[in-house]
C-alpha positions in Angstrom: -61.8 -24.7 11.7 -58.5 -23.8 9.6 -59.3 -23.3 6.1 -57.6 -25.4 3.5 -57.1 -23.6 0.1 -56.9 -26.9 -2.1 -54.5 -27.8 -4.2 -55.9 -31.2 -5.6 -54.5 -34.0 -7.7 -56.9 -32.9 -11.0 -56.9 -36.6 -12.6 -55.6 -36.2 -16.6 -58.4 -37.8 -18.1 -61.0 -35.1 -16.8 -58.9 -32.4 -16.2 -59.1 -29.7 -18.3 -56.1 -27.6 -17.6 -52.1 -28.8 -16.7 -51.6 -30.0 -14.0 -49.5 -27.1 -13.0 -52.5 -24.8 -13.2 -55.0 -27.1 -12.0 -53.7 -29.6 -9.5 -53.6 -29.3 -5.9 -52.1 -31.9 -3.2 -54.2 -34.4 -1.4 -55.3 -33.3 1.3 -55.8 -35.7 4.9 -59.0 -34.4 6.6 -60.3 -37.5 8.1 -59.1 -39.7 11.1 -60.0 -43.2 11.2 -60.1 -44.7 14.9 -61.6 -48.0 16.7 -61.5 -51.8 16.2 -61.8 -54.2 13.3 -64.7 -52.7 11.9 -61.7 -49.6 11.4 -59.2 -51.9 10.2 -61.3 -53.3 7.7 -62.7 -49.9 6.7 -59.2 -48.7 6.5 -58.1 -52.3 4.5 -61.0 -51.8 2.1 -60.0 -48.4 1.4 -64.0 -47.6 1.8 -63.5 -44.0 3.0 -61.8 -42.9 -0.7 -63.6 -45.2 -2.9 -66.8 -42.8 -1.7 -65.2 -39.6 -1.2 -64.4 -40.3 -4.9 -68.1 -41.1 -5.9 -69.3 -38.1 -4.1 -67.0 -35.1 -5.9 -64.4 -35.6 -2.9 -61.5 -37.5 -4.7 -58.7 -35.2 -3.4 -59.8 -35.6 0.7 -57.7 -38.9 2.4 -58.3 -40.2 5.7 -55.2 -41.4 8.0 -55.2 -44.4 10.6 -52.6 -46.9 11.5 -52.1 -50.1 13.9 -52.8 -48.4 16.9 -55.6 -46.2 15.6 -57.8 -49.1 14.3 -56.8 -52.3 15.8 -58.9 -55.6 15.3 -60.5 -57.0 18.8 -60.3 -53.5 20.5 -62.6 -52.1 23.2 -64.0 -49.0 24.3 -61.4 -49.4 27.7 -58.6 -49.8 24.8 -58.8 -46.7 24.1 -58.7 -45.1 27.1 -55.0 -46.6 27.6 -53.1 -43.4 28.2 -50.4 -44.5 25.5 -53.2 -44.8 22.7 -54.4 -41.7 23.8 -51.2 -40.2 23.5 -51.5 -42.2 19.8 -54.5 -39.9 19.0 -53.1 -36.9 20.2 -49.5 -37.2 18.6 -51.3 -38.0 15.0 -53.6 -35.0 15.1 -50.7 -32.9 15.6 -49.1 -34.6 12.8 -51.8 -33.8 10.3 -53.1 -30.4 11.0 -55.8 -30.9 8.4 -57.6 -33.6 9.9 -61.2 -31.6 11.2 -63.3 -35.1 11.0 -63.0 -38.3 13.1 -64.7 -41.7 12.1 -65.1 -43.8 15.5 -65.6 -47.2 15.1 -66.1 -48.8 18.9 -67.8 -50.3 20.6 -69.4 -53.6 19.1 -66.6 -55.7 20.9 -67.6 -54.5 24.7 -71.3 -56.0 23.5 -69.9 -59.4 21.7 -67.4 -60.3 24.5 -69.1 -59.5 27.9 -73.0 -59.5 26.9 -75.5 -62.7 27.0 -79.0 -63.4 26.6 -79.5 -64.7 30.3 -78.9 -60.9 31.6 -81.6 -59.1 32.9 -82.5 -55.8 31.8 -80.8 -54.1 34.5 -77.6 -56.0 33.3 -77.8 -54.9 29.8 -78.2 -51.3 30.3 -75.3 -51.5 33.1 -73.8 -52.9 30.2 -74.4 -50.3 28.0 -74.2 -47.2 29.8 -70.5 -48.3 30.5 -69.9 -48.5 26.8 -71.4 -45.1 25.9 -69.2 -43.7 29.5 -65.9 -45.2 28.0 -67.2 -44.0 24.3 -68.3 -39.9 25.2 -65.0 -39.8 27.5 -62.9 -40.8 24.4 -64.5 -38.2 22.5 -64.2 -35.8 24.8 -60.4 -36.5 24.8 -60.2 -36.2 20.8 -62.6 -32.3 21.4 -60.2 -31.3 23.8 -56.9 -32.5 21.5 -58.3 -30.8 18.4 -60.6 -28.0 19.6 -63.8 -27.5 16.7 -63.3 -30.8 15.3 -66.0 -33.1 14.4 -66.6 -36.9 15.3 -68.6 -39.3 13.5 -69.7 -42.3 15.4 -69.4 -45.3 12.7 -72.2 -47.4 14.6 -72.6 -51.2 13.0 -74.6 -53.1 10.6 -76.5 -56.3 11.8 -74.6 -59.5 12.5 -75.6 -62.9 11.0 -74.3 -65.8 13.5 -77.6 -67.8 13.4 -77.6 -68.5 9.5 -73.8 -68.5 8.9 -72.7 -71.2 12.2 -76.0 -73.1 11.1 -75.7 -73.9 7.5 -72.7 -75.5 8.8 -74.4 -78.9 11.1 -73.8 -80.9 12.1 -70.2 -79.0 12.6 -71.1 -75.5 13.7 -68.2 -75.6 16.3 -66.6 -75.5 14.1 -66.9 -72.0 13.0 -63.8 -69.6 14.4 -67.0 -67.6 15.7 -68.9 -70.3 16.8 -67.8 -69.4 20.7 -68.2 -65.9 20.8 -72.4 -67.0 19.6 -71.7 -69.2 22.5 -70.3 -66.8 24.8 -73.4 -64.7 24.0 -75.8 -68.3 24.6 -76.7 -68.3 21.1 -79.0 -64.9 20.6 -81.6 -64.5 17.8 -81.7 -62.6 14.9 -84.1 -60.2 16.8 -82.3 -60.3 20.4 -78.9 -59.2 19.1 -80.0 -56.7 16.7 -82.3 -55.2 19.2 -79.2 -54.6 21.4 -77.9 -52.6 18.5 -80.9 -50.7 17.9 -81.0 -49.8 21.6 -77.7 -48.4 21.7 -78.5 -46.6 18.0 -81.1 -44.2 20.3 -78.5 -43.5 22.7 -75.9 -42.5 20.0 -79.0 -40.2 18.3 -79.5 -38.6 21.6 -75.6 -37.8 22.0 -75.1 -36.2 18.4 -78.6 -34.5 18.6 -77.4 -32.7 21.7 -73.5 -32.3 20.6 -73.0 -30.4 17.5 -69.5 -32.0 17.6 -70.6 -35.6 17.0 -72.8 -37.1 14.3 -74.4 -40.4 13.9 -75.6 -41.8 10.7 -77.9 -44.7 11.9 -77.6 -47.5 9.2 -77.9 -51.1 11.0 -80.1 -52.3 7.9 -77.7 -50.9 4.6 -76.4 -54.4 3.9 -80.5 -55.6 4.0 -81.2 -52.4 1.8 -78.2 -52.9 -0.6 -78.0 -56.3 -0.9 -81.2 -57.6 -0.6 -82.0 -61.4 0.5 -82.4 -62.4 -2.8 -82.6 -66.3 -1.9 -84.5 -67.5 1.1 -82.6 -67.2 4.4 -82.4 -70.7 5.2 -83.3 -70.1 9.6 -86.4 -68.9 10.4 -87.7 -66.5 9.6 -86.9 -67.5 6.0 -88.2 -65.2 3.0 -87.2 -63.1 0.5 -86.7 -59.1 0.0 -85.6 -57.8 -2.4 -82.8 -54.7 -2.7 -83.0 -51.2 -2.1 -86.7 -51.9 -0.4 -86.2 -52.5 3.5 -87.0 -49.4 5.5 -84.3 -47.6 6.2 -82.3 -47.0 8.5 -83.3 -50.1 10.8 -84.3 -52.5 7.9 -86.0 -55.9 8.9 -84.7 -56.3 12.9 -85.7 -59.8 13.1 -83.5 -60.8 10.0 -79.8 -60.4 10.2 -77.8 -59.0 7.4 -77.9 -61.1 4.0 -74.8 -63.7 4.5 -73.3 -62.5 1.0 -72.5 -59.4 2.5 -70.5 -60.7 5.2 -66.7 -61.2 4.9 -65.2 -64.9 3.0 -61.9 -66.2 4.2 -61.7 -68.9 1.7 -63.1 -71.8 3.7 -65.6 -69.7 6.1 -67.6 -66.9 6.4 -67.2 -64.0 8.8 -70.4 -63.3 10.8 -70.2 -59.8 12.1 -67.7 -58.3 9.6 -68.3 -57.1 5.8 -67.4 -57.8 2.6 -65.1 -55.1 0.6 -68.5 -54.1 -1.0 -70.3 -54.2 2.2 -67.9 -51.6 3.6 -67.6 -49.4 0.5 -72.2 -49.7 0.5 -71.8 -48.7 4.4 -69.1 -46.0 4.0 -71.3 -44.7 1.2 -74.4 -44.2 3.3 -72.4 -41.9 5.8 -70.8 -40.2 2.9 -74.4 -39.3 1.7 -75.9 -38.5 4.9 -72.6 -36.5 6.4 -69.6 -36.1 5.2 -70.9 -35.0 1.4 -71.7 -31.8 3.0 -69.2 -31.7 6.0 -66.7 -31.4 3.8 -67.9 -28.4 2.3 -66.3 -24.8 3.6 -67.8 -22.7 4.4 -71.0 -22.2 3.0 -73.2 -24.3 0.7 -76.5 -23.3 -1.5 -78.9 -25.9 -3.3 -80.0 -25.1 -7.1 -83.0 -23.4 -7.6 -84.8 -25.9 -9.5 -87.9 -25.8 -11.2 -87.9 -23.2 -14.4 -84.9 -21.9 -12.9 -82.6 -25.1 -13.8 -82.7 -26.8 -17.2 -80.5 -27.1 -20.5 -80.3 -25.3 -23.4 -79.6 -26.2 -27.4 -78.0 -24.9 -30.2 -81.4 -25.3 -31.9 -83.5 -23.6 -29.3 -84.9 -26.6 -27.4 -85.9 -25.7 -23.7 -85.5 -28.3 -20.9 -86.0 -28.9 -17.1 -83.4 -31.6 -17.8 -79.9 -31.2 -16.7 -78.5 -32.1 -20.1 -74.7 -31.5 -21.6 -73.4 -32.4 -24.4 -74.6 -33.9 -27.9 -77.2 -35.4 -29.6 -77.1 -35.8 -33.0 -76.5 -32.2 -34.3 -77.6 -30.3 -31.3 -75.0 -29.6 -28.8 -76.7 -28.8 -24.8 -75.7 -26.9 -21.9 -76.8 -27.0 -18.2 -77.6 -23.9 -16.6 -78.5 -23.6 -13.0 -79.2 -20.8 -10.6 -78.5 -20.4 -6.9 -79.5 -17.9 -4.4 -76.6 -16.1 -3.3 -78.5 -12.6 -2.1 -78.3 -14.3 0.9 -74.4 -14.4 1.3 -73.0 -12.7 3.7 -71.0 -9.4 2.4 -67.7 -10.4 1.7 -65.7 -11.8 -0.6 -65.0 -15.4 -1.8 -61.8 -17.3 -1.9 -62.9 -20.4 -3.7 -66.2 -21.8 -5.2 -67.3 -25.6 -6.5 -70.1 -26.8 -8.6 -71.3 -30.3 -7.5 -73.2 -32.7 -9.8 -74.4 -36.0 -9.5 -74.5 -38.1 -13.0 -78.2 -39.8 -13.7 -77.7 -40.7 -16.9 -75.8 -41.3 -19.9 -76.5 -41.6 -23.8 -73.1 -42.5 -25.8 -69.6 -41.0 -25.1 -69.4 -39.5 -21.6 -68.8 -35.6 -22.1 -67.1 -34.9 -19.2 -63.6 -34.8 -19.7 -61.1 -32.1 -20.6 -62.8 -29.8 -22.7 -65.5 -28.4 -20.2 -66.3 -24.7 -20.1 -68.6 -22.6 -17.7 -69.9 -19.1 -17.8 -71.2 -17.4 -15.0 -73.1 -14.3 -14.7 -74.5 -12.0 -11.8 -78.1 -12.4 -12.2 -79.8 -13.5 -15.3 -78.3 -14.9 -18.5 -81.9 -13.4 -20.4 -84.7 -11.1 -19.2 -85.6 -13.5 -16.3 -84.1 -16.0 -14.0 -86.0 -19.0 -16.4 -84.4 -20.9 -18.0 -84.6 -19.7 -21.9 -83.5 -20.6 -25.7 -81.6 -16.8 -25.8 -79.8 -17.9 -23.0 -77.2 -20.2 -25.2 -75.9 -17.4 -27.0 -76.1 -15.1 -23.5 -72.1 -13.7 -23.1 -72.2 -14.0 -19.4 -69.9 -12.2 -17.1 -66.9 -14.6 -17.9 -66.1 -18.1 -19.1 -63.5 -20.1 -17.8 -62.3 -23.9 -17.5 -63.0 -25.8 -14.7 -60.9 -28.4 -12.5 -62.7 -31.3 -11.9 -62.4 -33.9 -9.4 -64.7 -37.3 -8.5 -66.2 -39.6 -10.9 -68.8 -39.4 -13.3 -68.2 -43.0 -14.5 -71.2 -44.3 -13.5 -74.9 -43.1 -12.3 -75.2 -42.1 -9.5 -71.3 -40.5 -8.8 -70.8 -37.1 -8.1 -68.5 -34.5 -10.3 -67.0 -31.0 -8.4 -66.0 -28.6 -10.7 -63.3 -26.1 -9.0 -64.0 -22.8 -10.4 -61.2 -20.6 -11.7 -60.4 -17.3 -9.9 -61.7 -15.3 -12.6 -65.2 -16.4 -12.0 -65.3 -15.5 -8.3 -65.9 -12.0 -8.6 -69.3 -12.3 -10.0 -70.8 -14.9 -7.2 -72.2 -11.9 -4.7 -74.7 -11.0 -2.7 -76.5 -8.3 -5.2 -78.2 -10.9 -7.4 -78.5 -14.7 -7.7 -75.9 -16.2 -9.9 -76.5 -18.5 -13.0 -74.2 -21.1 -14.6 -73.9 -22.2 -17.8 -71.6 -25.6 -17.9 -70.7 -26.7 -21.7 -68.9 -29.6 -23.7 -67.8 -28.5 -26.7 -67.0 -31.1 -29.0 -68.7 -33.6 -27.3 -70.3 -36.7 -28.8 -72.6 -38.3 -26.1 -75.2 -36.4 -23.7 -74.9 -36.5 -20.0 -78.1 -36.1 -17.4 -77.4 -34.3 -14.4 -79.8 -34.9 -11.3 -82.2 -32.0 -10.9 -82.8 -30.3 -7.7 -86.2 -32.7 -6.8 -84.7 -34.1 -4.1 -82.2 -32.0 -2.0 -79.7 -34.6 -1.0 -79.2 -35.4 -4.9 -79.5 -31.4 -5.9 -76.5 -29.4 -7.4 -74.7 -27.3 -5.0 -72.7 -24.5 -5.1 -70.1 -24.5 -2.3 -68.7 -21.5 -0.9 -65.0 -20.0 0.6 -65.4 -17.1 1.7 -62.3 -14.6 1.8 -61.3 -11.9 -0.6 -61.0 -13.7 -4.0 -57.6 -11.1 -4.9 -55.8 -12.1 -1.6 -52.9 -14.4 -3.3 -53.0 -18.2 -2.0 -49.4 -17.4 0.5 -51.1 -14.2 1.8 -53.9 -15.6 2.5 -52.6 -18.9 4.4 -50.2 -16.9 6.8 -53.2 -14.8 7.7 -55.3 -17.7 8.4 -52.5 -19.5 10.1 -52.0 -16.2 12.0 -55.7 -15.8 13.2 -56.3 -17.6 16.6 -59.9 -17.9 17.4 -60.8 -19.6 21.6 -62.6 -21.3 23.1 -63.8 -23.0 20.2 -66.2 -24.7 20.9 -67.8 -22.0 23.4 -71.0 -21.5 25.3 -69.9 -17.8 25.9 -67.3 -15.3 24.7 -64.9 -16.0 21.6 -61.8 -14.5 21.7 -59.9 -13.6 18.6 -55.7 -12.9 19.0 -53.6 -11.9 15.8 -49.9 -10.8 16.0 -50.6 -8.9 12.7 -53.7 -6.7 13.4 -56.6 -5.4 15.8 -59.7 -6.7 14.1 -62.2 -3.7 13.3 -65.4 -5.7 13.4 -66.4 -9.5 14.0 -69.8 -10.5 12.5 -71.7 -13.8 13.0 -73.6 -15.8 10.3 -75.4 -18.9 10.3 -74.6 -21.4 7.8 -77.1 -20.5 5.4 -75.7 -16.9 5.4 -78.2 -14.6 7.6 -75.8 -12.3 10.0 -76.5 -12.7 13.2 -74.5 -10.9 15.8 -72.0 -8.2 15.1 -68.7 -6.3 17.2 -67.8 -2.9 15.6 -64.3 -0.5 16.8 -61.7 -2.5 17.3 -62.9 -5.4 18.9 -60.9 -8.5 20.0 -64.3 -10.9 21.1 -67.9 -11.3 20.9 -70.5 -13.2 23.0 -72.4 -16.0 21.6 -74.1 -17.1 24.9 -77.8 -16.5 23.7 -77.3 -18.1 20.5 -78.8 -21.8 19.6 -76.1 -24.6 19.8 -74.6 -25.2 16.4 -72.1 -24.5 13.9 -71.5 -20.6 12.7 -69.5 -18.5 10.5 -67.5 -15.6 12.1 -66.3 -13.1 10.0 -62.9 -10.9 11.0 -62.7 -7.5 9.0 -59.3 -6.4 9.4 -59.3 -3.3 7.4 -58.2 -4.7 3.9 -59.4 -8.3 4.2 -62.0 -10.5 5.7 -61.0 -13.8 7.4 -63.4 -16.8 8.1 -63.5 -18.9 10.7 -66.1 -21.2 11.7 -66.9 -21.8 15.4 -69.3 -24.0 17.5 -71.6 -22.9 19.8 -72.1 -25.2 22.8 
């Protein structure tokens, strides 16, 4: 995957240093494909809106009106022209190393009804899934290592919406494609969904190149059916308590999630905040972390995370800032003795806002010091660690939101802090606000999806930004993915060794004396690290095992 040294937009009221220093171009990673579901995700700008809540402000996603196209099915898109579409964009926007496929829903709305028999619906079905793995086949082969999420659907809501409307249901813009369909249930059309959700598991469990985040129920989880749904089955729920990721099956999604036009309600598309709540699930459960390079480590936790005070007090909060008279800083510790040995290009902080008293302190002023090891006698989490000196202390770019709970800060870390994050001791943080007047809580490592994270670039940390680009750029690494032998061709160098890590950093396979390709056939499918030693650098490069 071709590395992208950052140069993001650092937003002025957060950003600590100019913009000269500390901004860096938006940069296009994700391409947005398939049918009004697409459009709408594209119209609603949901992708953004939670890359920015999740510390990801500075990554865009691309479409256009052949990319996502309302009333579109799966045989659309295997129209040689909007093939040619697909293939002409990704060459356009070299960057782009995620997909978001949203396709699908329209083959099951315009050709399925409730009178076929079983072994009509899955004819039905295994054609879609045919037309949907050959498309992403076409998008692996036109951008080799990239990585395909399949968008999947919430529940409809036909029976409630066309209903509340009698004695004039017809005349509902939707009412004849429930017609089409001979008028399903709640639980007969859902349970064509959930169907095809297992089939979608079983492709991404067995294709490290495609993901599905199953989420059919979010708009019952976020939204809640906070009045009685007025068709049977009736009842209440309230929000954020449905089991997810399949909710309530036999209910469809609450109606005030669904799209208004004015004088009707849609009954299979969202609302703007039903796409942003949807877009937002998948950004938690994927692309958070897939848009991490190259190499991500959790927080320690326990007595190894905390805050400290100008006064002494000792927390297992994550606290910064002020209260009263005594000012608080957040120190956390990761593990990286179990980086790989090499350098690193680029590093982030992630944290994820819980709470608030008075004036955020997050804005330009923030400071952290690192240092390789301990900031006291031990890893805990001490009162001599405020005054510790650390290794070095440098400003931060920062990037996401911390204006409400529950959104996600990433602090860019300054080159002269990179030297100390190695593998010869764990590394500790201490993030500051001076001159703050409110306290911020930071969300403790508890639960891992919510932890803080250090992410990872590795390359040599004194290679400048140009040098380092052209050698990336220069570095062809094939097949990729593989189930055998990579190959790696440079037209600057003979590569002296090739080593092999797994994502959490444990070397794996290694090539020593001038090598040019390595065999991966025994290892597990997945996504790996290769390193290239080159004599006076390293260069990363991920690659998928097939």
């Amino acid at each position: 995957m071709k590395k992208m040294l950052l140069l993001v937009i650092c937003f002025g009221f957060i950003s600590l240093k100019s913009k000269a220093q500390c901004s860096e171009t938006d940069v296009t990673r994700v391409m947005l494909i398939g049918d009004s579901w697409a459009n709408f995700i594209g119209l609603d700008n949901a992708i953004n809106n939670s890359f920015e809540k999740w510390g990801h402000s500075n990554y865009k996603y691309f479409t256009n009106a052949t990319l996502a196209e309302n009333g579109t099915t799966t045989e659309d898109f295997l129209d040689p022209a909007r093939l040619a579409e697909i293939q002409n964009q990704l060459n356009a926007n070299p960057d782009i190393d995620l997909v978001h496929l949203s396709i699908g829903g329209n083959d099951v709305l315009n050709a399925w009804d409730v009178t076929f028999s079983q072994a009509q619906t899955d004819s039905l079905l295994d054609s879609v899934y045919a037309h949907i793995v050959t498309i992403i086949d076409f998008i692996k082969i036109a951008r080799p290592g990239i990585r395909i999420l399949w968008s999947g659907y919430a529940y409809p809501n036909f029976g409630e919406i066309i209903q509340e409307l009698a004695p004039f249901q017809s005349s509902h813009p939707f009412y004849g494609t429930w017609q089409g369909m001979g008028f399903p249930t709640f639980t007969q059309l859902n349970g064509i969904l959930n169907t095809y959700s297992v089939s979608m598991d079983t492709l991404a469990a067995n294709d490290p190149q495609v993901e599905f985040v199953r989420a059919a129920g979010i708009m019952q989880y976020t939204f809640g059916q906070t009045t009685a749904l007025s068709v049977p089955p009736g009842g209440t729920y309230a929000p954020y308590t449905v089991p997810m990721p399949d909710g309530y099956p036999d209910y469809p999604s609450p109606k005030n999630s669904m799209r208004t036009y004015v004088i009707f309600r849609d009954c299979f598309h969202l609302s703007p905040q039903g796409y942003n709540d949807f877009l937002e699930y998948q950004t938690h459960k994927f692309y958070h972390k897939a848009l991490m390079d190259d190499q991500y480590f959790i927080s320690e936790g326990g007595t190894h995370d905390g805050s400290v005070s100008s006064q002494g007090t000792v927390s297992t909060q994550l606290q910064m800032g002020t209260t009263g008279t005594e000012d608080f800083s957040t120190i956390l510790s990761f593990n990286s003795t179990i980086m790989p040995d090499t350098g690193v290009s680029k590093a982030s902080l992630f944290l994820r806002r819980e709470l608030l008293t008075g004036t955020n302190p997050v804005g330009n002023n923030l400071q952290v010091k690192i240092v390789s090891g301990s900031f006291s006698a031990s890893a805990d989490v001490e009162a001599s660690d405020y005054t510790a000196p650390g290794d070095a202390t440098d400003s931060p770019c920062q990037f996401g939101s911390t204006v409400d709970n529950g959104h996600w800060i990433r602090l860019d870390l300054p080159a002269s802090l990179l030297p100390f994050i190695t593998q010869n001791a764990i590394t500790q943080f201490m993030i500051s606000a001076p001159g703050a007047t409110g306290l911020i809580e930071f969300t403790d490592a508890t639960d891992s999806e919510f932890a803080p994270v250090l992410n990872i670039t590795y390359g040599p940390a004194t290679v400048s930004i140009a040098e380092n680009m052209s050698d990336l750029d220069d570095v062809f690494i094939y097949p990729n993915p593989t189930s055998g032998i990579l190959v790696v061709e440079s037209n600057k160098f003979t590569p002296l060794s090739l080593q092999v890590f797994d994502l959490p950093g444990k070397l794996i396979l290694e090539s020593i004396g001038n090598t040019s390709s390595i065999d991966i056939s025994t290892l597990p499918q997945g996504m790996y690290v290769v390193k290239i030693h080159t004599g006076n650098k390293i260069i990363s490069k991920r690659v998928i095992k097939k």
